[in-house]
C-alpha positions as CSV (number, residue, x, y, z in Angstrom):
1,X,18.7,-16.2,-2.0
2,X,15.2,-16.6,-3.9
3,X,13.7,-14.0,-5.7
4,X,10.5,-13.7,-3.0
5,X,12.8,-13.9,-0.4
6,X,15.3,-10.3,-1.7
7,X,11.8,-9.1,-2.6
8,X,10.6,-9.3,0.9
9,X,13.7,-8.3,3.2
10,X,14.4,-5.4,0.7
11,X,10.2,-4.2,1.2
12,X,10.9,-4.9,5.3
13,X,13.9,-3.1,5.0
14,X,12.0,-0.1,3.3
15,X,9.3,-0.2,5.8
16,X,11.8,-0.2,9.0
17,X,13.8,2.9,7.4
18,X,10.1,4.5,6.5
19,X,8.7,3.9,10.2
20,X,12.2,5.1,11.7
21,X,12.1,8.4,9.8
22,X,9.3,10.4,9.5
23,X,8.5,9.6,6.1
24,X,5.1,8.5,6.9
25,X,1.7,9.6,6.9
26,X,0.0,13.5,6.7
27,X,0.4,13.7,10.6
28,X,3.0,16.1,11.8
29,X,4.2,16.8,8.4
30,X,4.8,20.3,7.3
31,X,3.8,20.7,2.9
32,X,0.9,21.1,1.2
33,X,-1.8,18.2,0.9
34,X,-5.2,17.4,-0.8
35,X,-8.3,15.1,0.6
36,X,-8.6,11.8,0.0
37,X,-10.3,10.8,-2.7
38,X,-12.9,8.4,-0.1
39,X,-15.0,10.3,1.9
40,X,-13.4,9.4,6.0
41,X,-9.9,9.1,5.1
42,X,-6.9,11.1,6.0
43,X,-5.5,13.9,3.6
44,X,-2.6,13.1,1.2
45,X,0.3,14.6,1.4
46,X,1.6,15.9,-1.6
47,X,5.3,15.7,-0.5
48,X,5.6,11.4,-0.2
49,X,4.7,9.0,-2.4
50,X,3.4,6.9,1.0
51,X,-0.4,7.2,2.3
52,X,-0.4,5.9,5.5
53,X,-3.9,5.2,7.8
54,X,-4.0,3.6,11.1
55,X,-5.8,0.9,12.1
56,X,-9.0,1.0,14.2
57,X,-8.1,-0.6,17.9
58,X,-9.8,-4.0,18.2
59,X,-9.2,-5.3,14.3
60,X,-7.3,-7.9,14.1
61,X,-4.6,-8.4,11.2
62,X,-7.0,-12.0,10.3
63,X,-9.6,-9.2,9.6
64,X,-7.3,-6.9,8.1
65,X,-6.8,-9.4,5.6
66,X,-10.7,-10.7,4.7
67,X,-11.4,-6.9,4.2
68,X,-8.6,-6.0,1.8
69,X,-9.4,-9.6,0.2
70,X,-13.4,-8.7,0.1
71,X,-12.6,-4.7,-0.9
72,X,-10.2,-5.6,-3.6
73,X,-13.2,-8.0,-5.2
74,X,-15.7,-5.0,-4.9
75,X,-13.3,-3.0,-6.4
76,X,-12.4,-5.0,-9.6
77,X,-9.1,-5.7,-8.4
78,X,-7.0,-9.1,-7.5
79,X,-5.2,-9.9,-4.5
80,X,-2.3,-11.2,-6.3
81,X,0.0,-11.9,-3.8
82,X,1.0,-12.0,0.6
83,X,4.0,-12.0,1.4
84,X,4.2,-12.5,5.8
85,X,7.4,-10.9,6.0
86,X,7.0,-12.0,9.7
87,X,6.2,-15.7,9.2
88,X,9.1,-15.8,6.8
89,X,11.9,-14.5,8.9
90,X,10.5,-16.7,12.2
91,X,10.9,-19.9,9.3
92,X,14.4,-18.8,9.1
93,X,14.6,-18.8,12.5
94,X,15.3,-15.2,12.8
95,X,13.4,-13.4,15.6
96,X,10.7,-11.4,14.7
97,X,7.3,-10.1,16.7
98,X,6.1,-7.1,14.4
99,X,3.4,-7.6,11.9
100,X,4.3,-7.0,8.4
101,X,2.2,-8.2,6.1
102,X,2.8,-7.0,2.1
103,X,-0.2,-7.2,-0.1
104,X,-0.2,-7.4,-3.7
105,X,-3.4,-6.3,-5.7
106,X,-4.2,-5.7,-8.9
107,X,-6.7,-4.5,-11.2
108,X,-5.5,-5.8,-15.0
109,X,-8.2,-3.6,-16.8
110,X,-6.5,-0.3,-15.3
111,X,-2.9,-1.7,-15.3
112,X,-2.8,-2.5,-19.3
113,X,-4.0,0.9,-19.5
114,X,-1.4,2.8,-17.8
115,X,1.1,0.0,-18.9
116,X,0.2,0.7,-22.7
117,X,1.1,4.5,-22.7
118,X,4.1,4.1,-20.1
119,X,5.4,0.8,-19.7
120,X,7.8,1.8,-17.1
121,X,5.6,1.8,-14.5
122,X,5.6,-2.0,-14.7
123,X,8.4,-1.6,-12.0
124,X,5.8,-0.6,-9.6
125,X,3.1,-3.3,-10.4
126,X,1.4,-4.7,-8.6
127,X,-0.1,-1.9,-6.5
128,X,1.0,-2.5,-2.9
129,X,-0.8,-2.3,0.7
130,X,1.4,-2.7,3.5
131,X,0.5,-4.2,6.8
132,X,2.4,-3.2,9.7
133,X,3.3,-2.4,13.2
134,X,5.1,0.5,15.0
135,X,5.2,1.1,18.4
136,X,2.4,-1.7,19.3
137,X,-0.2,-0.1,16.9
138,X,-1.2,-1.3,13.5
139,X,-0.8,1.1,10.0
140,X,-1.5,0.2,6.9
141,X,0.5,1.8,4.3
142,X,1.1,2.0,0.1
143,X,2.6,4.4,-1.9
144,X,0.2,6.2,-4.5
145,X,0.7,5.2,-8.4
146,X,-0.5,9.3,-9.3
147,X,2.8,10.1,-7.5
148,X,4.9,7.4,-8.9
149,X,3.8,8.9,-12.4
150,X,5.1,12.1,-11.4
151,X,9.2,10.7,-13.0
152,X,7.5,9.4,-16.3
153,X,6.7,12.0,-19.3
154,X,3.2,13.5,-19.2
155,X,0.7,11.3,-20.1
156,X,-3.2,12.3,-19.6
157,X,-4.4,8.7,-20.1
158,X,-2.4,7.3,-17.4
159,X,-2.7,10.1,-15.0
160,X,-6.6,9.8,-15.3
161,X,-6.0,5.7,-14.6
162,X,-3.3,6.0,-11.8
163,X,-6.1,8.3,-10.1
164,X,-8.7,5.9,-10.4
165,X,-6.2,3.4,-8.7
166,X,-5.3,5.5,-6.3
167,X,-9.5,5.7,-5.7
168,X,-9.3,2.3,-5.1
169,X,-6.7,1.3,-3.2
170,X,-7.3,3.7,-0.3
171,X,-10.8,2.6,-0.4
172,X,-9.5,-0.7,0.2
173,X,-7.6,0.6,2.5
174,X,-10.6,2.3,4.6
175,X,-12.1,-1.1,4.6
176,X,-9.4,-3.0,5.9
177,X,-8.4,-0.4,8.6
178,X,-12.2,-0.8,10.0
179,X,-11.8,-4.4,9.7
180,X,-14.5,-4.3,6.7
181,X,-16.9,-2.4,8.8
């Protein structure tokens, strides 16, 4: 089994178990939150390391993916990576009609920083934003570095970085769950 292909069936097996429970997003959840850092967007909880957002009826996951590709430019970062969890299990000829979608992005500058002061964060590089569907509506989803720094030693530098890319990925995210509107 290749190395994309455990990657991808252990992030869709994540996702399932996180859409099953009630892992996901501020709604319904009981525990303290903050606003997001973009202006529109939904609180953060501060009891998951998942921010989930639905997607606006009408947008397509075609324009999902222009807007995170277009948001991720304006926001110094890379899309690094797709991985069409979907696509890849119909290949295989396994039966699949949910989209899920994983999208890699990346912004170097910032990583190096928070890399340089605590390099074990590499294990969650690159920053993710998850495409998919529950119940016949789409979600996008990623989990917030600022709260995957939370089991790494105190580090002000990286904090203040994982913040700003926590900014920007749930700015991205706004985008794409307009469709880039």
């Amino acid at each position: 089994m290749s190395q994309t292909y455990r990657r991808a069936l252990v992030g869709m097996m994540l996702g399932i178990l996180l859409v099953s429970g009630q892992a996901i997003g501020a709604e319904g959840r009981a525990g303290p939150t903050v606003s997001a850092p973009v202006l529109g967007m939904p609180p953060i909880s501060l009891n998951s390391p998942l921010y989930v957002v639905d997607v606006q009826p009408g947008v397509t996951p075609e324009q999902i993916k222009i807007a995170i590709q277009t948001a991720a430019e304006g926001e110094n970062m890379n899309l690094v990576g797709t991985l069409n969890i979907q696509r890849g299990l119909q290949q295989r000829g396994i039966k699949s009609k949910d989209t899920y979608v994983i999208y890699e992005v990346c912004n170097l500058v910032l990583g190096a920083k928070i890399l340089a002061g605590t390099p074990e964060f590499g294990a969650f590089a690159p920053c993710k934003i998850v495409l998919f569907e529950t119940k016949g509506k789409l979600k996008l989803m990623t989990y917030l570095p600022t709260y995957a720094l939370k089991y790494f030693p105190k580090n002000a530098e990286a904090q203040k970085v994982a913040q700003e890319l926590d900014n920007q990925i749930i700015h991205i995210m706004k985008q794409a769950a307009t469709g880039g509107f």
